[in-house]
VOFI-833496 format. One line per field, with one value per residue (C-alpha): x, y, z; residue number from 1. Coordinates in Angstrom, 2 decimals. Layout:
<sites>
x: (X; ...)
y: (Y; ...)
z: (Z; ...)
num: (NUM; ...)
</sites>
This chain:
<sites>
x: (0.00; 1.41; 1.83; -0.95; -3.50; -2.33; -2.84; -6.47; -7.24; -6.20; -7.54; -11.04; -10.78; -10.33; -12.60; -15.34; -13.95; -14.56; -17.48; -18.86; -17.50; -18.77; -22.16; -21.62; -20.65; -23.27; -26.01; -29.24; -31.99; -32.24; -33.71; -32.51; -34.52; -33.38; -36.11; -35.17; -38.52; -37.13; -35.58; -31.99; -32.54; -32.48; -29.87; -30.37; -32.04; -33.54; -32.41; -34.49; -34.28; -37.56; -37.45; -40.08; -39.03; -40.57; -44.59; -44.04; -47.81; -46.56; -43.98; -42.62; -40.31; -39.15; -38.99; -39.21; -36.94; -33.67; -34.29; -31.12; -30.63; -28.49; -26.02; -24.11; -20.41; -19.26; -17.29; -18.09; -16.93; -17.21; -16.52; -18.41; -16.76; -15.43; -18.74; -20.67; -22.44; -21.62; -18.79; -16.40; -12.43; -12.20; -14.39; -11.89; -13.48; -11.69; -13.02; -13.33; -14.05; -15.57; -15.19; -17.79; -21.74; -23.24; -26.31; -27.16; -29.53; -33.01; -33.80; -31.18; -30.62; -34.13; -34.64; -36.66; -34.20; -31.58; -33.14; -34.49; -30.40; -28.84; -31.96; -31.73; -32.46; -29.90; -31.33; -32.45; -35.62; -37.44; -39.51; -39.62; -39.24; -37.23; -33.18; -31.54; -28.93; -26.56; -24.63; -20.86; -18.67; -17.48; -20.82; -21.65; -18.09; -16.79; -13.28; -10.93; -10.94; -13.70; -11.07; -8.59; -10.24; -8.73; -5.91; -8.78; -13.04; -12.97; -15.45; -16.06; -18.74; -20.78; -21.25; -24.50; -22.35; -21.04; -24.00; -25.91; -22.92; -22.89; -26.58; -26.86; -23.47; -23.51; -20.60; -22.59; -20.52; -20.41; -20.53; -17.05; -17.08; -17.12; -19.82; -21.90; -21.42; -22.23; -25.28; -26.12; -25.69; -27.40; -25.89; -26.59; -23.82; -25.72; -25.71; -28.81; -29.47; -32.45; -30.76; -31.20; -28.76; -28.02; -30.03; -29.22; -26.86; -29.06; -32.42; -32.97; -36.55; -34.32; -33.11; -36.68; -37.54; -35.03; -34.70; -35.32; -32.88; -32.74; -35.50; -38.08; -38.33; -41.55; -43.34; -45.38; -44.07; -43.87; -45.15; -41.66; -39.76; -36.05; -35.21; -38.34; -39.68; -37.55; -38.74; -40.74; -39.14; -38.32; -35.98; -32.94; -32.85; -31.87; -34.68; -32.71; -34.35; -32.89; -29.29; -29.92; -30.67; -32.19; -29.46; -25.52; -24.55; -20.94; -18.68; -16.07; -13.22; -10.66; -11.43; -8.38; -8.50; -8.80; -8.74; -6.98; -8.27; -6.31; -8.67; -8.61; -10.25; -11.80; -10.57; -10.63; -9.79; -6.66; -4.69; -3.66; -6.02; -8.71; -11.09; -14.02; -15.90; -20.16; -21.79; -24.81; -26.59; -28.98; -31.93; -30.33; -28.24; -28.68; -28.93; -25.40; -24.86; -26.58; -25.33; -24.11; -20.32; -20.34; -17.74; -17.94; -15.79; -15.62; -12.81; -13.24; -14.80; -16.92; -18.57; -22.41; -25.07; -28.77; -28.06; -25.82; -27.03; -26.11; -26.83; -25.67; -24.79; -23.58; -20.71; -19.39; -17.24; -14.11; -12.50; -14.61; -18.18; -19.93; -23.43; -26.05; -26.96; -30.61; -33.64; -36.90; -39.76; -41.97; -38.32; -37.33; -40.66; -40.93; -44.60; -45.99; -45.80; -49.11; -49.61; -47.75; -50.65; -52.82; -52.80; -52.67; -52.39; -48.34; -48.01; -47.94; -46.41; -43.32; -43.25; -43.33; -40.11; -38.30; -38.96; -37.49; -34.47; -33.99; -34.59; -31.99; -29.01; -28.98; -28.98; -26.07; -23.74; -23.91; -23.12; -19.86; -19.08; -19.55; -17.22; -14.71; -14.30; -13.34; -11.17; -7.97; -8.56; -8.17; -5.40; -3.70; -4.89; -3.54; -0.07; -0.28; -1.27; 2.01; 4.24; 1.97; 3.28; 6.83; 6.88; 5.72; 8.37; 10.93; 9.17; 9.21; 12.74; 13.95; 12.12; 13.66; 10.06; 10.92; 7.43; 5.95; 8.46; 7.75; 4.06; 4.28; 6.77; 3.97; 1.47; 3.72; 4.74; 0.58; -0.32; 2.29; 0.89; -2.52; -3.13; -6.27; -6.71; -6.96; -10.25; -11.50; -10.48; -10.80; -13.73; -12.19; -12.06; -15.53; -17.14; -14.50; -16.03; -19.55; -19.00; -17.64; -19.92; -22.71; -20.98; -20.02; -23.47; -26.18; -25.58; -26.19; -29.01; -30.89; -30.82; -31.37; -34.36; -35.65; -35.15; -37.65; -40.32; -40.27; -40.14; -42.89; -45.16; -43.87; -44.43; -48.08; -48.30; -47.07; -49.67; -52.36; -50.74; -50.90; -54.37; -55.73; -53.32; -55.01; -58.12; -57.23; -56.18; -59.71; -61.60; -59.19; -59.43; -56.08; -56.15; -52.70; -51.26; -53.64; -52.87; -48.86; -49.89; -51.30; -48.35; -46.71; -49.00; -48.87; -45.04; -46.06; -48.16; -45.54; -42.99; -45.52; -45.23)
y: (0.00; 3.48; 5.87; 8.30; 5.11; 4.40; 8.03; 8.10; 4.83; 5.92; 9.14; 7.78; 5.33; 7.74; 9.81; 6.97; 5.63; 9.03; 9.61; 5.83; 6.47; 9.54; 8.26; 5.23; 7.48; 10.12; 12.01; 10.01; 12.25; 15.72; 16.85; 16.19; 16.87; 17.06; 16.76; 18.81; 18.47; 16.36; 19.76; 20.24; 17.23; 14.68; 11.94; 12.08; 13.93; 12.03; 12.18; 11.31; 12.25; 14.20; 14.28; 17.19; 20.62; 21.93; 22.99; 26.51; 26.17; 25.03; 26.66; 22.95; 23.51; 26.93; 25.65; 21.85; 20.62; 21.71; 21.56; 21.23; 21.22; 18.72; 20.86; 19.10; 19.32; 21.73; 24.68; 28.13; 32.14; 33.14; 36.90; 39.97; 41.38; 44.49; 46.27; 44.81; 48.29; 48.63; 45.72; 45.75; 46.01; 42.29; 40.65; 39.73; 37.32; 33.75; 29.94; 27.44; 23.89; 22.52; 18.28; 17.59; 17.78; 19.01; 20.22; 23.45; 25.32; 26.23; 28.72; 30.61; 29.10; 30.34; 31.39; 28.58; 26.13; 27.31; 27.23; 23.44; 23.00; 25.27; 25.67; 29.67; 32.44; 35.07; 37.14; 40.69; 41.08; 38.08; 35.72; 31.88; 31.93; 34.88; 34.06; 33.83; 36.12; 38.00; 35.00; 34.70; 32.48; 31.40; 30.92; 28.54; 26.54; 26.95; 28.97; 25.92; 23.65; 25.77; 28.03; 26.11; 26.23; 25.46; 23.43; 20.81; 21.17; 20.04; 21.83; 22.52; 19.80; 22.67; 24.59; 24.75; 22.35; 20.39; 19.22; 18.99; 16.78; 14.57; 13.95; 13.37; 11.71; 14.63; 16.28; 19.61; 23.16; 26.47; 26.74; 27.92; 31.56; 29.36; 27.08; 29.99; 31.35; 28.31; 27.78; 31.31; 31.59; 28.23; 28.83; 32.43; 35.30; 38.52; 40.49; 38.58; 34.82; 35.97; 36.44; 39.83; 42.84; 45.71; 48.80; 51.43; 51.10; 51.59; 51.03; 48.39; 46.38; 43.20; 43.63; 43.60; 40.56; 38.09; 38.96; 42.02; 44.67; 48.46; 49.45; 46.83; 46.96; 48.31; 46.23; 44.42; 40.46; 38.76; 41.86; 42.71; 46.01; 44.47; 40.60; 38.83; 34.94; 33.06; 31.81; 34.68; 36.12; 34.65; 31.46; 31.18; 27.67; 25.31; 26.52; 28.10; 31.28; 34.52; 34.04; 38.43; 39.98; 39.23; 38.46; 38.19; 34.91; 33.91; 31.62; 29.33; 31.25; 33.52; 37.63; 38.26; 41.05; 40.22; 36.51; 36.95; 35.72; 32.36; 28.81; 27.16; 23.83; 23.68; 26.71; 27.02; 30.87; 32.24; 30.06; 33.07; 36.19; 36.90; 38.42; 35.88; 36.30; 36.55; 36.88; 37.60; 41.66; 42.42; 44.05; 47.32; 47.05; 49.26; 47.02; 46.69; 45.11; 41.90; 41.29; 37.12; 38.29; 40.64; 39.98; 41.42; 40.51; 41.64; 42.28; 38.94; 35.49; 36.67; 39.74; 39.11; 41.88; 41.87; 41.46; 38.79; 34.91; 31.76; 29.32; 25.51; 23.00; 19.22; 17.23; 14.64; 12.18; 13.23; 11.20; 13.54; 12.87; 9.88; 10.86; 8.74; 6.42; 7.72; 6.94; 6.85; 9.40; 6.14; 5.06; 8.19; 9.09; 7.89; 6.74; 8.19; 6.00; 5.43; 4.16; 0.80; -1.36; -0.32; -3.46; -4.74; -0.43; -0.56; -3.94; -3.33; -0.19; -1.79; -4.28; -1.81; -0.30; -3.09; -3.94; -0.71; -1.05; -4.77; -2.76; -0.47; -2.66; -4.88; -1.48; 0.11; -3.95; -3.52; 0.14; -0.51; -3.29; -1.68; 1.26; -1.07; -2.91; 0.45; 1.87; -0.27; 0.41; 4.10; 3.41; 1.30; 3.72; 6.84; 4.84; 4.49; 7.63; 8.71; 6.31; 7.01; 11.15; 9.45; 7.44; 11.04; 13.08; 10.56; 9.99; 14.16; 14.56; 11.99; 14.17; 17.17; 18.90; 21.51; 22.75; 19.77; 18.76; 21.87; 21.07; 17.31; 18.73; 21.11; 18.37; 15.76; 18.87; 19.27; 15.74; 14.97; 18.01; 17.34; 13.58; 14.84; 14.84; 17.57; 18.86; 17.96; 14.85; 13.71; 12.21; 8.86; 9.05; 10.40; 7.25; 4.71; 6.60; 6.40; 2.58; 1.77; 3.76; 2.08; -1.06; -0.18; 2.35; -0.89; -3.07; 0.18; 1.35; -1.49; -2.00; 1.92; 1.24; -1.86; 0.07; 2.65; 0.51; -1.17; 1.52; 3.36; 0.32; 0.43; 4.29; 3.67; 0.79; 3.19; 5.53; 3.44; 2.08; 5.93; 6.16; 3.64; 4.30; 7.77; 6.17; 3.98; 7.09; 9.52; 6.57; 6.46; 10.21; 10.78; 13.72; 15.08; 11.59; 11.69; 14.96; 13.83; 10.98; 13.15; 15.22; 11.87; 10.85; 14.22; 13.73; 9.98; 11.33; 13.77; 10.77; 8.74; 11.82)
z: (0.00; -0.84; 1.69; -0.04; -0.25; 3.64; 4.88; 3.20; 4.97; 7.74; 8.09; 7.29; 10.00; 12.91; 11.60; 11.41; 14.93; 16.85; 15.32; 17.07; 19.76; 20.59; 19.38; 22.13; 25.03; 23.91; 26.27; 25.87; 24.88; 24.16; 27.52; 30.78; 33.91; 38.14; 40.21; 43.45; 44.81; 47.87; 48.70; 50.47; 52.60; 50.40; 49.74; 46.08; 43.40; 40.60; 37.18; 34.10; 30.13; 27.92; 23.93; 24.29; 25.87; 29.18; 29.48; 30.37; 31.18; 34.89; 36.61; 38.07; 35.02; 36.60; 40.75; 41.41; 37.99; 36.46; 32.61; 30.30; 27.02; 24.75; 22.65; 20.04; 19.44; 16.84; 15.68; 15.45; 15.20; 18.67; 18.72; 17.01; 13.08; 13.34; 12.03; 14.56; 16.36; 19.56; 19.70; 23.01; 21.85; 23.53; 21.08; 18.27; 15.87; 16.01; 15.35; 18.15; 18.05; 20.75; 20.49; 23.96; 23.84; 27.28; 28.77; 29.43; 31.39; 29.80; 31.85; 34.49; 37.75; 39.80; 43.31; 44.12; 42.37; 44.20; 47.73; 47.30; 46.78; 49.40; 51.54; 51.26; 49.48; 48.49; 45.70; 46.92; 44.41; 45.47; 43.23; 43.47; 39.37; 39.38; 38.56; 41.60; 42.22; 44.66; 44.26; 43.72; 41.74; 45.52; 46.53; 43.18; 43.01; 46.71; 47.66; 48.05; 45.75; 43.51; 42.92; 41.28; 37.21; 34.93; 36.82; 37.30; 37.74; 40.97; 43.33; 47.19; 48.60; 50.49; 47.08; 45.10; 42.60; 45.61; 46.63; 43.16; 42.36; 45.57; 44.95; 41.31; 40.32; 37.28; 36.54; 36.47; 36.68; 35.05; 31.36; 30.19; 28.29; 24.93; 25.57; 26.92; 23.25; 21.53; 23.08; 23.04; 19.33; 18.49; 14.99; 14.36; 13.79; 14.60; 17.77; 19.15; 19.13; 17.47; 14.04; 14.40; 14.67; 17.51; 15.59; 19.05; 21.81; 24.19; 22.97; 20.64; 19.34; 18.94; 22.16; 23.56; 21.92; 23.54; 27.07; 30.42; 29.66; 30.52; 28.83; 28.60; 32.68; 32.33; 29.55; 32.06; 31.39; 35.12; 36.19; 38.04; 36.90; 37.70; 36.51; 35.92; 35.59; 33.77; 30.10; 29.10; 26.00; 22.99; 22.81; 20.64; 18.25; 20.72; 23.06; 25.51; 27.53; 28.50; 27.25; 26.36; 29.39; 32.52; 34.97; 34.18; 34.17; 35.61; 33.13; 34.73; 32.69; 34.66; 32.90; 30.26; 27.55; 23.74; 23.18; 19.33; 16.35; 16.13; 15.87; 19.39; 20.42; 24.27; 24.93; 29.25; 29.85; 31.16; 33.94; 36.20; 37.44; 39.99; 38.11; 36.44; 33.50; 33.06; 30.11; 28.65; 30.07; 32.69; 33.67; 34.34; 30.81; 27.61; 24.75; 23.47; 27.11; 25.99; 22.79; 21.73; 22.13; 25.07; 27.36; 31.17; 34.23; 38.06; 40.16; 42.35; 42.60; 46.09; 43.85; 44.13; 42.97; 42.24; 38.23; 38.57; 38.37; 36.88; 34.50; 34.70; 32.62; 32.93; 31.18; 30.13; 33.17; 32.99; 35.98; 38.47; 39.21; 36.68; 35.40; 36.31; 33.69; 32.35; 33.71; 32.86; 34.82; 36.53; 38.27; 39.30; 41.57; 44.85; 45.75; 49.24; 51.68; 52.43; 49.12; 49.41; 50.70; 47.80; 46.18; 42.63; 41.27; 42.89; 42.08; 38.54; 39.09; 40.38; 37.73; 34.94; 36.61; 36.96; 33.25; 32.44; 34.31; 32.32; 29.13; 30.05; 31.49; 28.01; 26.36; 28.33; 28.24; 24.17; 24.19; 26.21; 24.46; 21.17; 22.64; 24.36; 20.65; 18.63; 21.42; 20.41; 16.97; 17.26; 19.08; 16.41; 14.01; 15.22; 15.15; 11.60; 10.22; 12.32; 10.72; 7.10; 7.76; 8.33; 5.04; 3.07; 4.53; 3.26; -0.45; -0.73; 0.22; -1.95; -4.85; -4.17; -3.42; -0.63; -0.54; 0.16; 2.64; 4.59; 4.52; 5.61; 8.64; 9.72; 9.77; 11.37; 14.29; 14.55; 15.04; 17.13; 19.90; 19.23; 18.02; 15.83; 12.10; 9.08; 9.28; 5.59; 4.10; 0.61; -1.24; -1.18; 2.49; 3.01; 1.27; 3.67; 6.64; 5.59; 5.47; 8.22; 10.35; 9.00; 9.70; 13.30; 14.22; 12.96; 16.31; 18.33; 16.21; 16.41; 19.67; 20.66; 18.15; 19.98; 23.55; 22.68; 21.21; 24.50; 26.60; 24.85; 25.65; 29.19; 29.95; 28.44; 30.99; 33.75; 33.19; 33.48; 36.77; 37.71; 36.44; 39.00; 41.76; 41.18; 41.52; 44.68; 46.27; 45.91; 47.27; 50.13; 50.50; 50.52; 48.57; 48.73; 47.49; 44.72; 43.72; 43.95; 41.57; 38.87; 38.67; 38.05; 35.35; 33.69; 33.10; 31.90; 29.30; 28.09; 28.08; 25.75; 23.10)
num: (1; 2; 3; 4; 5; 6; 7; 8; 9; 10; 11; 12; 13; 14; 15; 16; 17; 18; 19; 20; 21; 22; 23; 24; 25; 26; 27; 28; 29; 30; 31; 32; 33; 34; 35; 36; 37; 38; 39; 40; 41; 42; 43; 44; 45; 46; 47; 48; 49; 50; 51; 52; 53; 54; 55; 56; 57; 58; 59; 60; 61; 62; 63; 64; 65; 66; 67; 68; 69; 70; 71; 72; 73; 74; 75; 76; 77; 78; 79; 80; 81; 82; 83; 84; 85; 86; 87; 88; 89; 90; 91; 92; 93; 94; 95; 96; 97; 98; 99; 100; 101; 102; 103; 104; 105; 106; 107; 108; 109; 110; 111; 112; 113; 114; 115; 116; 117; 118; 119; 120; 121; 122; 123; 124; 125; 126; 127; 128; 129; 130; 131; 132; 133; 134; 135; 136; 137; 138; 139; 140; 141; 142; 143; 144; 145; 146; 147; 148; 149; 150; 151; 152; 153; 154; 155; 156; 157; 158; 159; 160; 161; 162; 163; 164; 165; 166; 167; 168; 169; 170; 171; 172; 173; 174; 175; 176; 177; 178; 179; 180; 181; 182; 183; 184; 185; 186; 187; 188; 189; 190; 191; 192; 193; 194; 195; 196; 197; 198; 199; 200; 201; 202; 203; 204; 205; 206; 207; 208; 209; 210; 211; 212; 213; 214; 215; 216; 217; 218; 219; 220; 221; 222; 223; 224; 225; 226; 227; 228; 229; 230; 231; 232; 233; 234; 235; 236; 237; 238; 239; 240; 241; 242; 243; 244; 245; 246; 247; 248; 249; 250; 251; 252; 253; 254; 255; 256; 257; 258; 259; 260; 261; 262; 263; 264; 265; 266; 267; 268; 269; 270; 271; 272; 273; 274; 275; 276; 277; 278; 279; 280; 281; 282; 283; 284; 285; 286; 287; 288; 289; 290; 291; 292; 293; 294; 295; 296; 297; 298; 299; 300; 301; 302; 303; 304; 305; 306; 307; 308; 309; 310; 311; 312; 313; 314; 315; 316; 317; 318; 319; 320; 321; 322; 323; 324; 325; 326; 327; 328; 329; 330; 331; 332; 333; 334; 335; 336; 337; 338; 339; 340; 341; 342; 343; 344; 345; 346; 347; 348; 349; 350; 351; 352; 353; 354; 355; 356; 357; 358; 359; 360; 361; 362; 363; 364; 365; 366; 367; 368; 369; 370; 371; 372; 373; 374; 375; 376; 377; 378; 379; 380; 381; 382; 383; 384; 385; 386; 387; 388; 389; 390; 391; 392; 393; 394; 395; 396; 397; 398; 399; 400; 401; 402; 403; 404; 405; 406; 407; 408; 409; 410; 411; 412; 413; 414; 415; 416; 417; 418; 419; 420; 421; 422; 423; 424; 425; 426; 427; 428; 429; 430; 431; 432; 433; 434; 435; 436; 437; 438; 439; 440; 441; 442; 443; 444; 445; 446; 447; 448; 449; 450; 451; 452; 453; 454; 455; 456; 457; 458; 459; 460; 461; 462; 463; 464; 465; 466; 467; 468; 469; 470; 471; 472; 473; 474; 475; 476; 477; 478; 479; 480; 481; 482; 483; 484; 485; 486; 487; 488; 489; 490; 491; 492; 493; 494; 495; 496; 497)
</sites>
């Protein structure tokens, strides 16, 4: 084999190798919901997974749940162009690549969200759906070990992400200043997530439409004149509330000037400095404030203020906390106590979860094994597109080509730092990676496919367990447990969609 034919081959079989294995370790659905309802005293917070966004109907989504948001690797131009109106001198225009999906926050970090965490209430304009705020980067990640990004994530136990940690097993944090960004934009390149651009500094109709700024205080949405309930202005594409306006939100990233125009990948802020970055305007901001690429930081981590708040998101495991495997809703409820001598109603109830949790633990054994297989393989593969780059150098040197030489020593130098491939590779390569995906993805598929058939027959099987629990429960007069149950059968329902 030539060493052209051998670098193709190559090249399309780490491509097609990361591209299964970051489908096997993936996030599971596009929605993933805490349930802090069990309030600070609680061992442990259930996690389960929604394909359908929040009901901003009920406020549940807004007090007793943490929704996040699944956002997809990618790469975009985080920054503002130079004729951007209004742009900051830090905002130089530069591509990142960011190679990890996480979960975000739909809405801002509320006051009641926070309190069933913490068990109090810091924010100085009160409102249960309001964001929470007066609360400091200390506060959030702790002042020992919280302080220490981007040496490591590591955070203080007593911390709001302390204990969120301890009692879901997530790996949940801050977003960094370029995943804030990413999400923000959700694709766009304008001022405002909206696909719209800044028309005034200060006052601005675009501005209006996508979040609580200076002057929109008074338009009568939540009926509060400072921050107001989360969720009411226009989302961006991925769904995500508020990003412009509202409350500040703080970014894990230490504050540094302009962050240059060259392509980065992960980027995690500057290693030394006080100062921390938020993102994103406020209620008491003009318009230019709130912009996609507005950058903002404070003199310390401790700061806290009445337009400052927080948004979350969750990770992949990265050696620190594990994420819970997903759930389904019906295993993540606890039934009231006085329900357990109802009879044949929790009987089946019970059953049905248990059948979910078999679904589930055949599903995860093939994705790991399916993982565990290619992992080698990109191993091995990695090896030989470095000795394929070897075998070019010495075939263009023995020609005499100078250019080329130059060129195959750059990329030899970049894969040796980085151990990832060129970007774009030929067409030859695109069909070998198309193949062998297909060839690697059908196991998983299948069985992915197979899970939710079953588990759609098992949520509707759930529900009617609800239904007659409900039942149970109004001829027992226990009100409040019926009531409880309904809740539960309302989040069935939305789990059969």
């Amino acid at each position: 084999m030539s060493a052209t034919k051998l670098t193709k081959w190559t090249l399309a079989g780490l491509l097609a190798v990361s591209a299964v294995t970051a489908q096997a370790q993936a996030f599971k659905s596009q929605y993933m919901v805490i349930d802090l309802s069990g309030g600070p005293n609680v061992k442990q917070y259930p996690v389960s997974y929604e394909v359908k966004p929040p009901d901003l109907d009920f406020d549940t989504c807004r007090t007793k749940e943490l929704w996040l948001r699944l956002i997809p690797a990618g790469t975009f131009m985080m920054g503002s162009p130079a004729d951007e109106l209004g742009r900051g001198g830090n905002e130089d225009l530069h591509q990142v690549t960011l190679t990890q999906p996480f979960y975000i926050g739909v809405f801002q970090v509320t006051q009641r969200q926070y309190e069933l965490v913490m068990g109090t209430n810091p924010s100085q304009h009160k409102g249960s759906t309001r964001p929470v705020e007066q609360v400091s980067y200390d506060m959030i990640r702790g002042t020992k070990k919280g302080t220490q990004w981007p040496a490591n994530n590591d955070v203080d136990d007593t911390s709001f992400f302390g204990v969120l940690r301890a009692k879901t097993g997530l790996l949940a944090d801050l977003p960094t200043e370029a995943q804030w960004e990413y999400a923000c934009r959700a694709g766009t390149t304008t001022a405002f997530n909206s696909g719209k651009i800044l028309t005034d500094k200060e006052r601005c109709p675009n501005a209006a439409e996508v979040g609580r700024y200076g002057h929109n205080r008074n338009d009568g949405k939540g009926k509060f004149s400072e921050h107001t309930k989360v969720g009411l202005y226009k989302p961006n594409a991925y769904g995500l509330y508020d990003m412009h306006g509202n409350a500040w939100e703080w970014c894990l990233d230490r504050n540094t000037g302009n962050l240059g125009t060259a392509p980065v990948t992960d980027p995690k802020g500057a290693t030394f400095g006080e100062a921390r970055i938020h993102r994103g305007g406020c209620w008491l901001c003009g318009a230019n404030r709130s912009t996609s690429a507005e950058r903002n930081g404070v003199q310390s981590p401790n700061y806290a203020h009445s337009n400052l708040g927080f948004r979350m998101v969750v990770l992949p495991s990265q050696g620190q906390a594990r994420p819970t495997q997903p759930t389904v809703t019906p295993s993540t409820v606890e039934t009231p106590k006085e329900v357990v001598t109802l009879g044949e109603a929790e009987e089946e109830l019970a059953e049905t979860c248990a059948e979910f949790k078999a679904v589930w633990d055949v599903y995860k054994a093939n994705a790991e094994k399916i993982n565990a297989e290619f992992q080698p393989k990109s191993e091995a593969l990695q090896q030989q597109y470095g000795k394929a780059l070897e075998t070019l150098k010495g075939t263009v040197q023995r020609r005499g080509d100078l250019e080329k030489t130059q060129a195959v020593v750059a990329e030899i130098e970049r894969f040796e730092e980085t151990k990832t491939l060129p970007s774009v590779p030929d067409e030859d390569a695109i069909a070998e990676i198309k193949a062998l995906q297909a060839n690697a993805i059908r196991p998983f598929a299948a069985l992915e496919k197979d899970r939710l058939g079953r588990m759609t027959t098992l949520t509707k099987r759930y529900g009617q367990a609800l239904e007659q629990l409900q039942s149970d429960l109004v001829r027992a007069s226990k009100l409040e447990d019926a009531a409880a149950v309904r809740t539960m059968r309302e989040r069935a329902k939305r789990s059969e969609g």
